[in-house]
C-alpha positions as CSV (number, residue, x, y, z in Angstrom):
1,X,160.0,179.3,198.0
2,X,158.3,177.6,195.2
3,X,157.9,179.2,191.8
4,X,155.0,178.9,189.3
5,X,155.9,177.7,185.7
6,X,155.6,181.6,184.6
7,X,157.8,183.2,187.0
8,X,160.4,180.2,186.3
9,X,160.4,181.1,183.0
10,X,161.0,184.9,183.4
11,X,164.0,183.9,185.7
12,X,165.5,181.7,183.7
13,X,165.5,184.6,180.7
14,X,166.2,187.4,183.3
15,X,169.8,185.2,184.2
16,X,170.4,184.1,181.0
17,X,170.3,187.9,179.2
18,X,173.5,189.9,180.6
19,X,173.2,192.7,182.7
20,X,173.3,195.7,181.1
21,X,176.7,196.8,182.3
22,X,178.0,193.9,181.1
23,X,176.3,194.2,177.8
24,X,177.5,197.9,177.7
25,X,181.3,195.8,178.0
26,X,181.1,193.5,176.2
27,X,179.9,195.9,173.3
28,X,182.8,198.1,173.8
29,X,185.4,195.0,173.9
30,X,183.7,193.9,170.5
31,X,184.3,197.4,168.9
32,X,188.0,197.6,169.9
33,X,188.7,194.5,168.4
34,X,187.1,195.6,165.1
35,X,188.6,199.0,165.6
36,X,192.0,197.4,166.0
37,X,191.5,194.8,162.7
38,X,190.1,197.7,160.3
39,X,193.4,199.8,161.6
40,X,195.5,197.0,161.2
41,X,194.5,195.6,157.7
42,X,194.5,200.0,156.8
43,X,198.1,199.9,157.4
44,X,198.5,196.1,155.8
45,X,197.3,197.8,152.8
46,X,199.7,200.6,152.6
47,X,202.0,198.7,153.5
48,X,201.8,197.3,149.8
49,X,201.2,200.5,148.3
50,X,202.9,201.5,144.9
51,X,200.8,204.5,143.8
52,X,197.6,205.7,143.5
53,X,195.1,207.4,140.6
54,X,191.7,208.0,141.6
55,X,188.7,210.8,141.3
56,X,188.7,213.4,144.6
57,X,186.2,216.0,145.5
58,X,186.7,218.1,148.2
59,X,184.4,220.5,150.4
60,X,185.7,222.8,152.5
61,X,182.3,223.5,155.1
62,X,183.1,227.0,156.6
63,X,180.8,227.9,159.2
64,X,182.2,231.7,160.5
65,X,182.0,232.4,156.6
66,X,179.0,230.6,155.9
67,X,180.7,229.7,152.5
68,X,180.6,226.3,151.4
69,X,183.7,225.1,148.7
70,X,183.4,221.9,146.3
71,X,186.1,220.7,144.5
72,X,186.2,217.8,141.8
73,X,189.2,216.3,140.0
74,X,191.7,214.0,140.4
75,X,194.4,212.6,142.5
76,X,197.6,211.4,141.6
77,X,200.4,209.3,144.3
78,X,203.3,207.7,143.2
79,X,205.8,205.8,146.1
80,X,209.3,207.2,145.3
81,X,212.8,207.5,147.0
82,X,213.4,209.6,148.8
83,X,210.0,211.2,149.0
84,X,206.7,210.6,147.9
85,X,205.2,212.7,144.9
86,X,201.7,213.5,144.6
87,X,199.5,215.6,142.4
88,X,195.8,217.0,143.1
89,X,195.0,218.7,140.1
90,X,190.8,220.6,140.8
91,X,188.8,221.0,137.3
92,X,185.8,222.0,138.8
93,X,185.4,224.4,141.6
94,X,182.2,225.8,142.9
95,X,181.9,228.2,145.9
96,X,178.4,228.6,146.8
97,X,177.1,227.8,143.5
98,X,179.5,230.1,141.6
99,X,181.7,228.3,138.9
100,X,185.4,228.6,139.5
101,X,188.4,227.8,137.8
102,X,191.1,225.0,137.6
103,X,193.7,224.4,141.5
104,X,196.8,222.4,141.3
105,X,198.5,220.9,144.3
106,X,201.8,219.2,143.7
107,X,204.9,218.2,145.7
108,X,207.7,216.6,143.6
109,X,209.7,215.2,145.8
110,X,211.3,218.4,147.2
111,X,209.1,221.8,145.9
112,X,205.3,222.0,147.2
113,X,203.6,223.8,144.8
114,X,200.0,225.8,144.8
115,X,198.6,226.9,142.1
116,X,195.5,229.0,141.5
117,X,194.1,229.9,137.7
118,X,191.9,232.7,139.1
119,X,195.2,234.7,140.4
120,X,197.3,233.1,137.9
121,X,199.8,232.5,140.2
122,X,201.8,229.6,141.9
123,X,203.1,229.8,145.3
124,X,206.5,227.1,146.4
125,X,207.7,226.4,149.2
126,X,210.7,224.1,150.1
127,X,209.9,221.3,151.9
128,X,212.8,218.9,151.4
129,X,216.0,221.2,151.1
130,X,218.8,219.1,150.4
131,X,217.7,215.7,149.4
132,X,215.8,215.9,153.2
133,X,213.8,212.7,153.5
134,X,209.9,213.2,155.0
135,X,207.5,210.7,156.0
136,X,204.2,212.0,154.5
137,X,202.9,209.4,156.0
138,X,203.0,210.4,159.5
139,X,199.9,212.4,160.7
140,X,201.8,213.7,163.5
141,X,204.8,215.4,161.9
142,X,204.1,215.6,157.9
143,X,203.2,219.4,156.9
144,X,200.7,217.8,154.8
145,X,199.6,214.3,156.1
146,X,198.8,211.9,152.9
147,X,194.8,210.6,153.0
148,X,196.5,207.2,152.3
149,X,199.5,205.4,154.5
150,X,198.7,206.2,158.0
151,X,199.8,204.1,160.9
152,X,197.7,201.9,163.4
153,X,200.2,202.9,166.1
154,X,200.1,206.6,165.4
155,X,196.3,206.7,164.8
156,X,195.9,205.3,168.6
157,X,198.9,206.9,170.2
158,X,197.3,210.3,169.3
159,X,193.5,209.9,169.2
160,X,190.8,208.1,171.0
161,X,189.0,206.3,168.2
162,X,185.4,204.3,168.6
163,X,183.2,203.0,166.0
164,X,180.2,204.8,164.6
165,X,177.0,203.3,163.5
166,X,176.2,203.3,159.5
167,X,173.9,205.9,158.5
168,X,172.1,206.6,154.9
169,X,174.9,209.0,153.5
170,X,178.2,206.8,154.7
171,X,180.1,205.3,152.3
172,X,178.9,201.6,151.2
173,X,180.3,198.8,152.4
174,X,183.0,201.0,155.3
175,X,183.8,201.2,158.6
176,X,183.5,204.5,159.7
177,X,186.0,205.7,162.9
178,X,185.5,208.6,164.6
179,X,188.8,209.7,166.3
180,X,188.8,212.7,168.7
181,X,192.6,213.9,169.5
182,X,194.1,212.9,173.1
183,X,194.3,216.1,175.0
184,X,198.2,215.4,175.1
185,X,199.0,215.1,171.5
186,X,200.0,218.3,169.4
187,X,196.9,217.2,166.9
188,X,194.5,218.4,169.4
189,X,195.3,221.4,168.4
190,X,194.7,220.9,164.5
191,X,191.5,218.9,164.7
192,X,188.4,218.4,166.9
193,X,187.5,215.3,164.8
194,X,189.0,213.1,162.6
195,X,186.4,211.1,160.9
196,X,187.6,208.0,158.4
197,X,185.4,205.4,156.4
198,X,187.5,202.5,155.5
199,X,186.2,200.0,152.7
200,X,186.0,196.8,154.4
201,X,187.3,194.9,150.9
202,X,189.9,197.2,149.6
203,X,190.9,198.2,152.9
204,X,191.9,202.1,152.0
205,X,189.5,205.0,153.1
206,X,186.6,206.3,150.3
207,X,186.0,209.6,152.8
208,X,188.0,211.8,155.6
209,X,185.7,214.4,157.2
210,X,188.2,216.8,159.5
211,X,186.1,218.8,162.0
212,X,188.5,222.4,163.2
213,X,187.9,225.3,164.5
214,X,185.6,224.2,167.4
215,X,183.0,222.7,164.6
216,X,183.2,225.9,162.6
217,X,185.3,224.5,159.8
218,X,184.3,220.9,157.9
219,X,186.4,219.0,155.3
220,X,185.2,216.2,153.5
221,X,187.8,214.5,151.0
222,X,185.7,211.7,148.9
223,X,187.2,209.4,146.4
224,X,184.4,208.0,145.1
225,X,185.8,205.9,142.4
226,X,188.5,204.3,144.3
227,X,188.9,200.6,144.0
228,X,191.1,198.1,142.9
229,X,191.9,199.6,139.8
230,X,193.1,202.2,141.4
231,X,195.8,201.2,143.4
232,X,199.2,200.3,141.9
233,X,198.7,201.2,138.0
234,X,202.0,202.1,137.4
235,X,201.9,205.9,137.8
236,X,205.4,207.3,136.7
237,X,207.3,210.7,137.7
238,X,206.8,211.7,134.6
239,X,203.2,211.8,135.6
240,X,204.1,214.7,138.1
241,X,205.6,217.3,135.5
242,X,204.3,220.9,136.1
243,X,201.3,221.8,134.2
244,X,201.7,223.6,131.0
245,X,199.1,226.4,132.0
246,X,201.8,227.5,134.6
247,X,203.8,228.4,131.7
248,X,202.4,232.3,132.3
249,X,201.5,232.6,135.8
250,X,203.5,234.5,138.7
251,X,205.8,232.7,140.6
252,X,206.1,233.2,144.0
253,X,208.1,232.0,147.0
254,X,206.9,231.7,150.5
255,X,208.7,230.4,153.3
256,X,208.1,227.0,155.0
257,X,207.1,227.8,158.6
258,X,207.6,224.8,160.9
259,X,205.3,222.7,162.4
260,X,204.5,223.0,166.3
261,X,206.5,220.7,168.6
C-alpha cells in the first residue's frame, strides 16, 4: 500500500503524539513526582524550623448556619522542649459583617487555653499532665494539629493527595494539593478535604482550606504575610505569657476528651 505525501505526514504525527491513555499516565506519573518533591522539601523545611511570627486570618464557612466567620491577627510558634508553644491571638472578628471582639488561643507547653472577650471568659484544659510530651506535629494524633510541621509520610499514609490546577484566587507562586482522607484512616472521619498551597520558594503553606461536615462546613487559614522573615526570628517563651486582659475574666476548666482511636 502506497501512501500519498499528505497521509504520510498525518501518520508520522498520529505515531509520534502518545495515545491518550498513555498521555493520561504519563501526566499522572509527572504529578506524583511533583506531589512527592513539594511534600518532601515541606517537611525539609520544618525540619529546620525554630519558630514562627506571621499575620493569620481565619474563616470559618458554615453552610447549615449559613453564617460566615473572619478572623484577622496574628500567629505566634516557638520550638521548645518538651512541647511546642504557640499563640493565635484574633483582633478583628467579623461574623456576617457584624464587628466582634478580640480571641486568644494559646498552649504553653502544658495548659490549652481559649479565650473569648465577648463572654469574658477563658476555658483550660490539660493537655500535657505531668511533663507528657506531644507531637503537634502529627495530623493523625495531635488534638490540635499545627498548620506548620507536617509529615510527607503521614500526609500519604492517610490521604490520597493529587495536584490541582492554579486558578485566579490561589495563592501566588504555590502548589496547591488536594488530599481526600483514605477510607481506613481515623481522619476520614474529621475531614472530607484537606486542601494545602505550599509556596514553591519558602517551602511552608500560605493557605489550608479543611472541607467537614459532608461540604457543609469550610475553613480557610491564610497567612498572607508569611515569608522569610517570618521563619526563625527568635520568638522567646516569654512571648507566650497570658494576656493582661485575662486579668478579669472567668476561668473555667473543662476536661480533655480523647481523641478517637
Amino acid at each position: 500500500m502506497r501512501m500519498t505525501i499528505p497521509e504520510l505526514i498525518i501518520f508520522l504525527m498520529l505515531s509520534a503524539s502518545p495515545a491518550p491513555e498513555a498521555a493520561a499516565q504519563d501526566a499522572k506519573a509527572d504529578d506524583a513526582i511533583r506531589i512527592a518533591r513539594v511534600l518532601t522539601e515541606l517537611q525539609g523545611r520544618s525540619d529546620g524550623l525554630r519558630d514562627i511570627r506571621c499575620e493569620v486570618s481565619f474563616t470559618d464557612d458554615d453552610r447549615v448556619n449559613l453564617a460566615k466567620n473572619v478572623k484577622r491577627g496574628q500567629i505566634r510558634l516557638l520550638i521548645a522542649d518538651p512541647n511546642p508553644l504557640f499563640l493565635v491571638q484574633f483582633d478583628k472578628t467579623e461574623l456576617d459583617g457584624v464587628a466582634g471582639k478580640r480571641e486568644w488561643y494559646l498552649f504553653d507547653g502544658k495548659w490549652f487555653y481559649q479565650a473569648v472577650e465577648r463572654l469574658e471568659q477563658v476555658t483550660k484544659q490539660d493537655f500535657a499532665s505531668s511533663g507528657q510530651k506531644l507531637d503537634l506535629f502529627d495530623i493523625e494524633k495531635a488534638p490540635f494539629p499545627l498548620p506548620f510541621g507536617q509529615k510527607k509520610e503521614t500526609i500519604l499514609k492517610n490521604f490520597d493527595v493529587r495536584l490541582a490546577q492554579p486558578t485566579g484566587g490561589d495563592p501566588p507562586n504555590a502548589d496547591h494539593l488536594i488530599c481526600n482522607p483514605k477510607p481506613e484512616s481515623r481522619l476520614a472521619k474529621k475531614y472530607d478535604q484537606l486542601e494545602i498551597f505550599v509556596d514553591r520558594k519558602l517551602h511552608l503553606p500560605t493557605r489550608i482550606v479543611v472541607t467537614k461536615n459532608n461540604g457543609l462546613e469550610i475553613n480557610t487559614a491564610d497567612f498572607p504575610d508569611l515569608s522569610e522573615k517570618s521563619v526563625n526570628t527568635g520568638v522567646k517563651a516569654s512571648d507566650f505569657e497570658k494576656p493582661a486582659a485575662w486579668g478579669k475574666y472567668k476561668e473555667v476548666l473543662e476536661e480533655l476528651v480523647p481523641a478517637d482511636d
